[in-house]
C-alpha positions in Angstrom: 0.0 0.0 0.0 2.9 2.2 0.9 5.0 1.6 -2.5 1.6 2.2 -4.3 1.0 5.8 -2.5 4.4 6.9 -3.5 4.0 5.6 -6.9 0.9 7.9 -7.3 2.9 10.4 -5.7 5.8 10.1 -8.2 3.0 10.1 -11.1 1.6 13.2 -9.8 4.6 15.0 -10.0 5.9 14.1 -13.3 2.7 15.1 -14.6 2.8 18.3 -12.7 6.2 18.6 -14.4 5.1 17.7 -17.9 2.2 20.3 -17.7 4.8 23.2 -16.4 6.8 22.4 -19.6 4.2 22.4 -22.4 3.5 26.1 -22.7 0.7 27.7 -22.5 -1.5 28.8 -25.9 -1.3 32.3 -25.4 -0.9 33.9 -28.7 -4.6 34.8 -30.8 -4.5 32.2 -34.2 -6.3 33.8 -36.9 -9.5 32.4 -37.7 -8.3 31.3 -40.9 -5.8 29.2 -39.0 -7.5 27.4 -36.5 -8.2 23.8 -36.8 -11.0 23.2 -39.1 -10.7 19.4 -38.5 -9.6 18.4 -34.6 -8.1 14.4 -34.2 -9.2 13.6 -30.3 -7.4 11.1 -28.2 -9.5 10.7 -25.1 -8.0 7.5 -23.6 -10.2 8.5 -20.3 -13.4 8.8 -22.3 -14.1 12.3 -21.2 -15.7 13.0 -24.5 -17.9 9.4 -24.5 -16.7 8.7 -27.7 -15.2 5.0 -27.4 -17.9 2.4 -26.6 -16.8 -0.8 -24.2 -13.5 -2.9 -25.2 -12.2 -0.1 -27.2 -8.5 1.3 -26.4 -6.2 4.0 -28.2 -9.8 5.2 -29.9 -9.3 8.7 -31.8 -12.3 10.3 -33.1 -12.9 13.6 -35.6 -14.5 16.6 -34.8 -14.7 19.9 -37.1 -15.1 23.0 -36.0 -18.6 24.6 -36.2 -17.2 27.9 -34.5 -16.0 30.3 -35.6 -17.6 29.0 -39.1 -14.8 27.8 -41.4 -14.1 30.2 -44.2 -13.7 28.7 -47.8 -9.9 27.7 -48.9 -10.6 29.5 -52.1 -10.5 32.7 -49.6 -7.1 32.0 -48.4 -4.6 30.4 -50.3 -3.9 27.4 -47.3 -5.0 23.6 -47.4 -7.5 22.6 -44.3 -5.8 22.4 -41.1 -6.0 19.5 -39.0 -4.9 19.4 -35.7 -4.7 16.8 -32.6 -6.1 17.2 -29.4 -4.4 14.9 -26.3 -7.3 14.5 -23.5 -4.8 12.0 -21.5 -6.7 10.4 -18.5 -3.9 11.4 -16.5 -4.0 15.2 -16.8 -6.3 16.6 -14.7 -9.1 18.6 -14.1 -9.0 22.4 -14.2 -12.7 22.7 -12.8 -16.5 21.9 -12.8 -19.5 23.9 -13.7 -23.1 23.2 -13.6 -23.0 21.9 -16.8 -19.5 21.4 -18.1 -15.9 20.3 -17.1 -12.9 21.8 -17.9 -9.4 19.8 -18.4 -6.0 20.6 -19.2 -5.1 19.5 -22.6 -1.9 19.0 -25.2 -3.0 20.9 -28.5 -0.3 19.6 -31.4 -0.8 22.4 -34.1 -1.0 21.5 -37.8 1.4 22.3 -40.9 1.3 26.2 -40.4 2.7 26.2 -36.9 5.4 23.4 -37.5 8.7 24.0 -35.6 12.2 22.8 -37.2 12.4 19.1 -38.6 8.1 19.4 -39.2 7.7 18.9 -35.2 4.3 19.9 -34.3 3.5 22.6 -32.3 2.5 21.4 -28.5 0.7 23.5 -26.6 -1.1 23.0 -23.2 -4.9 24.7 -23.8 -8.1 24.8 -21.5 -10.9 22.1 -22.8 -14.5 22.5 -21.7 -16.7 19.5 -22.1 -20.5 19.3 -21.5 -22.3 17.1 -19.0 -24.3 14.4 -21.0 -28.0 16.2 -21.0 -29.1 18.4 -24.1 -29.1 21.7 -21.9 -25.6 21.2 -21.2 -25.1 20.8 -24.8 -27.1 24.2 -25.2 -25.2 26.0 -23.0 -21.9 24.9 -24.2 -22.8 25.7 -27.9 -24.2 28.8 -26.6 -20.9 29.9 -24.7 -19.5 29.2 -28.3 -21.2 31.2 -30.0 -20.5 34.3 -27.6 -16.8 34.0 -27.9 -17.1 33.8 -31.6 -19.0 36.8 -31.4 -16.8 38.9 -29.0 -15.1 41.9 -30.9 -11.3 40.8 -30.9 -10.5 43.5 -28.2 -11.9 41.5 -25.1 -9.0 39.5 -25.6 -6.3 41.2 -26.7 -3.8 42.6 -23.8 -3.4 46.4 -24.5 -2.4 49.2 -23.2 -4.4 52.5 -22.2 -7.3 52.9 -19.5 -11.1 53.0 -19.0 -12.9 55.2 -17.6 -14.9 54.1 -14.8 -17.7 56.7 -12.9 -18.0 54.3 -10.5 -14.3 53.2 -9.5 -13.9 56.6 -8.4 -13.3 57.5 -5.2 -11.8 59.8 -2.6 -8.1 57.8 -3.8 -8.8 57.2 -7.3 -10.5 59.0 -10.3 -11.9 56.5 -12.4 -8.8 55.6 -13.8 -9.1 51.7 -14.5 -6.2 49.9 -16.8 -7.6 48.7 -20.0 -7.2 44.9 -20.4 -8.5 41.0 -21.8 -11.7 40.5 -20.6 -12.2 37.1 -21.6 -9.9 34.7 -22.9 -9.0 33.6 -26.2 -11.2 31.3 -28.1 -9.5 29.0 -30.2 -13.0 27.0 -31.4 -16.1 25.3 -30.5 -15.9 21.6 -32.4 -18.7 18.7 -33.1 -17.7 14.9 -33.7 -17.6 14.6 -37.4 -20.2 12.2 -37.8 -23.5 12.5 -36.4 -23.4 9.4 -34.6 -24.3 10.7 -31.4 -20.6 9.4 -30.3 -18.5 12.5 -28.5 -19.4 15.6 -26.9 -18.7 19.1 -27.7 -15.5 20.7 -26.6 -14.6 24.0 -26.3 -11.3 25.3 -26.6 -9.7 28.0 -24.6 -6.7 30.0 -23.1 -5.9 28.7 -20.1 -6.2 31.7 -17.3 -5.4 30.7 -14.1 -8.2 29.7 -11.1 -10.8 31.5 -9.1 -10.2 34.8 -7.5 -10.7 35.7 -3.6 -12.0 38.8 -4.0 -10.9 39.3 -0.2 -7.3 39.0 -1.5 -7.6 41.5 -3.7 -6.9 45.2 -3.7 -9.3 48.2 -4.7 -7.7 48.9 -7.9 -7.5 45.0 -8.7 -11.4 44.3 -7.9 -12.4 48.3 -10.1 -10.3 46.2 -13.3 -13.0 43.0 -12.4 -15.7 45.1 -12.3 -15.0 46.8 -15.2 -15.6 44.0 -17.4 -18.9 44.7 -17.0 -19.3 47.8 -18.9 -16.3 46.7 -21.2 -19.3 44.2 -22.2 -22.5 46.2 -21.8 -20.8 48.7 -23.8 -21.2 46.1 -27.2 -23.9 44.5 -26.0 -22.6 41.5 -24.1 -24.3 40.6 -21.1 -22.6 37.1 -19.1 -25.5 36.4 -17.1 -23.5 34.3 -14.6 -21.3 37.3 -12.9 -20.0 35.7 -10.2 -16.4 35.5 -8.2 -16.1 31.6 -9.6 -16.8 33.0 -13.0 -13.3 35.5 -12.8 -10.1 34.2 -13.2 -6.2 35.3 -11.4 -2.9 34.4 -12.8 0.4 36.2 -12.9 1.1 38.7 -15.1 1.3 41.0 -17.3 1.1 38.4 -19.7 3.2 41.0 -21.7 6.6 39.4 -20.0 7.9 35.8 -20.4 6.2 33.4 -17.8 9.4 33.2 -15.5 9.0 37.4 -15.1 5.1 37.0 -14.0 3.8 37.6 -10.4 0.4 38.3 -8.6 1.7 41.8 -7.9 0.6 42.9 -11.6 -2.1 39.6 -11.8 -4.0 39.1 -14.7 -8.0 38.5 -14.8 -10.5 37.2 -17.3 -13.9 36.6 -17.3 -15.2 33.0 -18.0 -18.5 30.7 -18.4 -20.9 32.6 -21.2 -23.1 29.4 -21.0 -25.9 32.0 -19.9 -24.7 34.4 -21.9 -26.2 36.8 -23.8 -24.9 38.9 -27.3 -26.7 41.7 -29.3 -28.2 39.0 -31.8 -30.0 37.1 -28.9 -30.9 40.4 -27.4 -32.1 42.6 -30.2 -33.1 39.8 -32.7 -36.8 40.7 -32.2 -36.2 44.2 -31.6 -34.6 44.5 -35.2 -37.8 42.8 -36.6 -39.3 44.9 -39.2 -42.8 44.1 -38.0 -41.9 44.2 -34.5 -44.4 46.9 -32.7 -43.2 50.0 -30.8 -44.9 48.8 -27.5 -42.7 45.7 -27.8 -39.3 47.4 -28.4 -40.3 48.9 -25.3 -40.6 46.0 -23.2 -37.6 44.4 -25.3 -35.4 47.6 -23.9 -37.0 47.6 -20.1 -36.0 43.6 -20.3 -32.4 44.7 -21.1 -32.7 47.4 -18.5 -33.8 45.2 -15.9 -31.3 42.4 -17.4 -28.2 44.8 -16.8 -29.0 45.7 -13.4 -29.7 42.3 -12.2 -26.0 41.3 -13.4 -24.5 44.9 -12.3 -25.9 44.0 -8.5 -24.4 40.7 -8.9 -21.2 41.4 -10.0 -21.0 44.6 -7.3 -21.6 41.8 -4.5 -19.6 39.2 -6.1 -16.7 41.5 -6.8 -16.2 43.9 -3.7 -19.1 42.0 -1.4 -19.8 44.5 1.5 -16.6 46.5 1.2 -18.4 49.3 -0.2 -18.2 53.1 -1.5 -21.1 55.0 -0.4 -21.3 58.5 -2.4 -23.2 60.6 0.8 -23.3 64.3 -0.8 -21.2 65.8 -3.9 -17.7 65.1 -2.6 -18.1 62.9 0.1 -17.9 59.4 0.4 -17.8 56.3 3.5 -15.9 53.9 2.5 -15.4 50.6 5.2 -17.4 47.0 5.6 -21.4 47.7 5.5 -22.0 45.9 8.5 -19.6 48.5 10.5 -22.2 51.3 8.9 -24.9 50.7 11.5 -26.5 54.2 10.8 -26.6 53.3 6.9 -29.6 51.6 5.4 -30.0 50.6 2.0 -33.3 52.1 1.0 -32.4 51.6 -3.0 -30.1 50.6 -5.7 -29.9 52.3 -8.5 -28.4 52.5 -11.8 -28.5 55.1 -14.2 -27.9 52.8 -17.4 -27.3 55.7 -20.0 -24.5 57.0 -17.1 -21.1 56.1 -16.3 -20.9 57.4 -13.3 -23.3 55.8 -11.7 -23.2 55.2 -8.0 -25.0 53.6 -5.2 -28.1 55.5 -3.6 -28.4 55.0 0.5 -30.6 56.6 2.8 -28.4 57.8 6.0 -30.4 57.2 9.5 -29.7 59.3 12.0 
């Protein structure tokens, strides 16, 4: 029993070691490059794919988004890549309706190093629980990243400007960064078969953040992905701490020059997500009546504030700023404020600057 513990233990290290040496996918492929045709090797049967008494089963999937563009369009054969779902790498994380796994990525012709070696890469997979909803809401969350302006994932300089990270300390100021991570395709088994679940293929970005742990400045950059997505149209529907992702960074420097001190966030899980074709689909109908464009906006309205009270609690939780007059603010835990009751929350959707509105109890 003792042998077999430290065997485990060896196993778990030189996997550890192997993942630390595969870099991470971190660089945007152009849609005309990604992997129109994915080879999976799911020796664990994560994907469901091999049926009893099979072993070293492989199965095709092609990628339904982003939607292939013709080769005609782009002078470059279809690209075929392999996808290594090894039993023995582990989990990254569970949702409610999908789990997510490390996995080798091995890059097609375009991405060959010296002597035609394929590209390896280590790349977050997200698979969907076996009922049709998680299917949904997998193929859903596809769709969203597809439809992301590049942007949300690109790391760039400059800054935001946020009415509601200012404070007595700050003026708004919030660095402009990713938002979500980059999407590197949503792909169907090949043949409809009913054999294999969807996977979704992402950046890697690090785990969960405490939002204890973190400073002002660092939870106003979370929170900010918020209007960096209301602002086209984006709505995640799911705004919560599990959903917002830490790693070292910048991811400007090599990985060995990294720390928390300058830690990277993204925004994960569209599942529940929402885009400006969902949204304003109807709206946009030509026969669509005025009355109901006005419901369809009050719906948004009422949409967007649900999620901005969510991610207010799930980002800074009772550590609060309170605007009490024009230039003068509490700032501390709630619960500490015993002569502050909430009497109404607020947001001014066509404002920036929106803050907070308490009633103060004397």
């Amino acid at each position: 029993m003792k042998n077999r513990r430290v065997s485990q233990k060896v196993k778990l290290q030189v996997i550890h070691t192997e993942l630390q040496e595969v870099p991470k996918l971190e660089q945007r492929i152009p849609q005309h490059l990604l992997p129109e045709i994915l080879i999976v090797k799911d020796d664990g049967n994560r994907t469901n794919s091999r049926k009893d008494g099979e072993s070293d089963f492989e199965i095709k999937y092609r990628r339904l988004y982003p939607k292939p563009t013709t080769n005609a369009e782009f002078d470059v054969p279809r690209t075929t890549a392999h996808l290594d779902l090894t039993a023995d790498l582990p989990r990254i994380g569970d949702g409610m309706h999908a789990a997510v796994y490390h996995a080798y990525l091995s890059l097609g012709e375009p991405f060959e190093l010296v002597q035609h070696q394929p590209a390896k890469v280590r790349v977050a997979a997200k698979i969907a629980f076996d009922g049709a909803t998680d299917r949904r809401m997998l193929e859903n969350e596809g769709q969203i990243y597809d439809a992301l302006p590049t942007h949300f994932s690109e790391d760039w300089s400059g800054f935001n400007a946020i009415g509601e990270s200012r404070t007595n300390y700050t003026d708004g100021r919030v660095p402009a960064t990713a938002v979500v991570p980059k999407f590197y395709g949503y792909f169907v088994p090949l043949e409809e078969s009913g054999r294999g679940k969807p996977i979704l293929l992402l950046e890697e970005c690090g785990r969960p953040i405490n939002p204890s742990s973190l400073t002002l400045a660092e939870r106003a950059i979370c929170f900010a992905f918020l209007h960096r997505l209301a602002s086209e149209n984006f709505m995640q529907n799911s705004f919560y701490a599990r959903n917002i992702l830490i790693q070292p960074g910048p991811l400007t420097l090599p990985p060995h020059q990294r720390s928390l001190e300058n830690a990277s966030f993204r925004l994960i899980d569209f599942g529940r997500g929402k885009g400006p074709e969902l949204l304003l689909a109807e709206y946009k109908a030509p026969l669509t009546p005025a009355s109901r464009r006005r419901e369809i906006e009050e719906e948004w309205i009422a949409l967007y504030r649900r999620e901005r009270a969510v991610a207010m609690d799930a980002i800074f939780g009772k550590l609060v700023t309170i605007r009490l007059g024009f230039d003068r603010y509490y700032e501390g835990e709630l619960e500490l404020a015993d002569r502050i009751r909430v009497r109404e929350f607020v947001v001014n959707a066509d404002s920036a600057a929106g803050f907070h509105s308490w009633d103060i109890v004397h």
